[in-house]
C-alpha positions as CSV (number, residue, x, y, z in Angstrom):
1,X,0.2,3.3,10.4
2,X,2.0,2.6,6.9
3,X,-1.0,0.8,4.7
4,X,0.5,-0.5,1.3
5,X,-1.2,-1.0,-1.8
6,X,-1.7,-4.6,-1.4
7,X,-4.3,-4.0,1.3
8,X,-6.0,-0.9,0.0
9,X,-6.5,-2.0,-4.1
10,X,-8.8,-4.5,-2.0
11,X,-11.2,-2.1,-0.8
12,X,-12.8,-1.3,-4.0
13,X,-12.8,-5.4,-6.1
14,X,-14.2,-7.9,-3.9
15,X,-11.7,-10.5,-3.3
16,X,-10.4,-12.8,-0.7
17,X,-8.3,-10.5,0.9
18,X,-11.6,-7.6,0.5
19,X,-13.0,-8.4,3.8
20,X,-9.5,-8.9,6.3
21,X,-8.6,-5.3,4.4
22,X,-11.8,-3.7,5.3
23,X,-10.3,-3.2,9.0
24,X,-8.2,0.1,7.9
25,X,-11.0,1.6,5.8
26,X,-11.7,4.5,8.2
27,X,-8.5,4.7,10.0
28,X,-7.3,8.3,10.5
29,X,-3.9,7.7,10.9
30,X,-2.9,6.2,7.6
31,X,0.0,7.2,5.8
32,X,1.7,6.1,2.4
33,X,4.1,7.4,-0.4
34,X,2.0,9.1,-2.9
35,X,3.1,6.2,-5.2
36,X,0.1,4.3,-3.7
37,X,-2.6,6.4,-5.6
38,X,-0.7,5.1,-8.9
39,X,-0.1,1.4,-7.7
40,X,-3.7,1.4,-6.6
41,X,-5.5,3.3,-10.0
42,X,-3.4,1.2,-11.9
43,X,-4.8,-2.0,-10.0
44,X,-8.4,-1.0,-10.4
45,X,-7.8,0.0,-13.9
46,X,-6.7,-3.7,-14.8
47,X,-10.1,-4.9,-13.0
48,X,-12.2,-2.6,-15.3
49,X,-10.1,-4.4,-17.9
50,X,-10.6,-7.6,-16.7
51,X,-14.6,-7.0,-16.6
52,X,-14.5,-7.5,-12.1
53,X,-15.4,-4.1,-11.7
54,X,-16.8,-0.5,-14.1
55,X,-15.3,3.0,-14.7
56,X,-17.3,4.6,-12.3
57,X,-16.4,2.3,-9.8
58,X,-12.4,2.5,-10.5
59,X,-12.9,6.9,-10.4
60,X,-14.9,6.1,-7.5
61,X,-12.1,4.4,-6.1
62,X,-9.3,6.6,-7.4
63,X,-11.2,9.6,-5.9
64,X,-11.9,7.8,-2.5
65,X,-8.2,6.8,-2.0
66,X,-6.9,10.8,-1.3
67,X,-9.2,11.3,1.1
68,X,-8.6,8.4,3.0
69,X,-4.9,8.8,3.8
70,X,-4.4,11.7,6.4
71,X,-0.8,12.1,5.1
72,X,0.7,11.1,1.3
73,X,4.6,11.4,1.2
74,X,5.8,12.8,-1.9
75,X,7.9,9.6,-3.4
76,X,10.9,12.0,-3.8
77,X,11.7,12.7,0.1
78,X,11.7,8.9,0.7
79,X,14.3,7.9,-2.9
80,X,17.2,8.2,-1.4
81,X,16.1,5.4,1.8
82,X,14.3,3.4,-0.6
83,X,17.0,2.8,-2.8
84,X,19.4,1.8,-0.6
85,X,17.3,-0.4,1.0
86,X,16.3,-2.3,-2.9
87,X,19.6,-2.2,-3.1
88,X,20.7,-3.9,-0.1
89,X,17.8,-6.5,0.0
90,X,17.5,-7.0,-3.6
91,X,13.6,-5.7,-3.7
92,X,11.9,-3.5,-6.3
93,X,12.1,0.1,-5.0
94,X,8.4,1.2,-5.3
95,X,8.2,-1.2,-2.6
96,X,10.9,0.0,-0.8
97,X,9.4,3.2,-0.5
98,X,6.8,2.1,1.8
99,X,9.5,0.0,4.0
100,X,11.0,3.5,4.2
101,X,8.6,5.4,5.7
102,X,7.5,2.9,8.0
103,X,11.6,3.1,9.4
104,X,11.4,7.1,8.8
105,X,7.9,7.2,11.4
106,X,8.7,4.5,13.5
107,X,5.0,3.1,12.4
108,X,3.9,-0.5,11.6
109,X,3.7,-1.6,8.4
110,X,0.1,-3.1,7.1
111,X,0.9,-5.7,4.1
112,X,-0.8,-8.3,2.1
113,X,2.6,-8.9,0.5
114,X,4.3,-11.8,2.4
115,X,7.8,-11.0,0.4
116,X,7.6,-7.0,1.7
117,X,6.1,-8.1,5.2
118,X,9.7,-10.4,5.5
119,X,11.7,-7.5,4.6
120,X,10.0,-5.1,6.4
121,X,10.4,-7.4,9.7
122,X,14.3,-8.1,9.3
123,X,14.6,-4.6,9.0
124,X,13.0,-3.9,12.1
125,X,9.7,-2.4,11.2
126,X,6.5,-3.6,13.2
127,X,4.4,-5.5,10.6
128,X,0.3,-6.5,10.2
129,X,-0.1,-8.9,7.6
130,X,-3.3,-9.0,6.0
131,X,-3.9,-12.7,5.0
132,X,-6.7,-14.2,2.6
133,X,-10.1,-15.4,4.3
């Protein structure tokens, strides 16, 4: 399974999409673009900033996240797909990249992003949205 960075930021900052996201914590067949360790230290760096969470729990998190993925792509094997695919469907890349790898597997796509889950469907890709409790 493909797990974006819109579901796993919400393991580690309680919000309302914490809970519905907590159903992949564990999996052993996750799999992401190495992207999501930056998309997802960069989210929990703004909630230290914001005051929702502290630096030990962001390097908690940071650390945590490599461990949890059994494989992380390197972002430059899947360019060349994600590109074309921004650039066909007029969507930021760094998302592309995860639309990618689900085509590249043949693996479902988990999203909290309703704008990625849409593309990811029309292009095929089997796709869980993770929706707000």
């Amino acid at each position: 399974m493909i797990l974006d960075s819109s579901v796993a930021a919400h393991w580690f900052v309680q919000t309302e999409f914490s809970r519905p996201s907590e159903q992949y914590l564990g999996r052993k067949d996750l799999v992401a673009p190495e992207l999501i360790l930056l998309e997802v230290a960069n989210a929990l760096y703004k909630n230290v900033r914001s005051g929702k969470i502290d630096a030990e729990r962001c390097m908690h998190g940071v650390r945590l996240l490599e461990t949890t993925y059994r494989e992380l792509v390197p972002n430059r094997i899947l360019l060349p797909s994600a590109v074309d695919i921004a650039l066909s469907n007029l969507h930021p890349i760094y998302d592309c990249l995860f639309v990618a790898l689900a085509l590249e597997r043949r693996e479902p796509l988990a999203t909290a992003d309703r704008r990625l889950a849409v593309l990811a469907e029309k292009l095929g890709v089997s796709v869980e949205l993770v929706v707000a409790e």
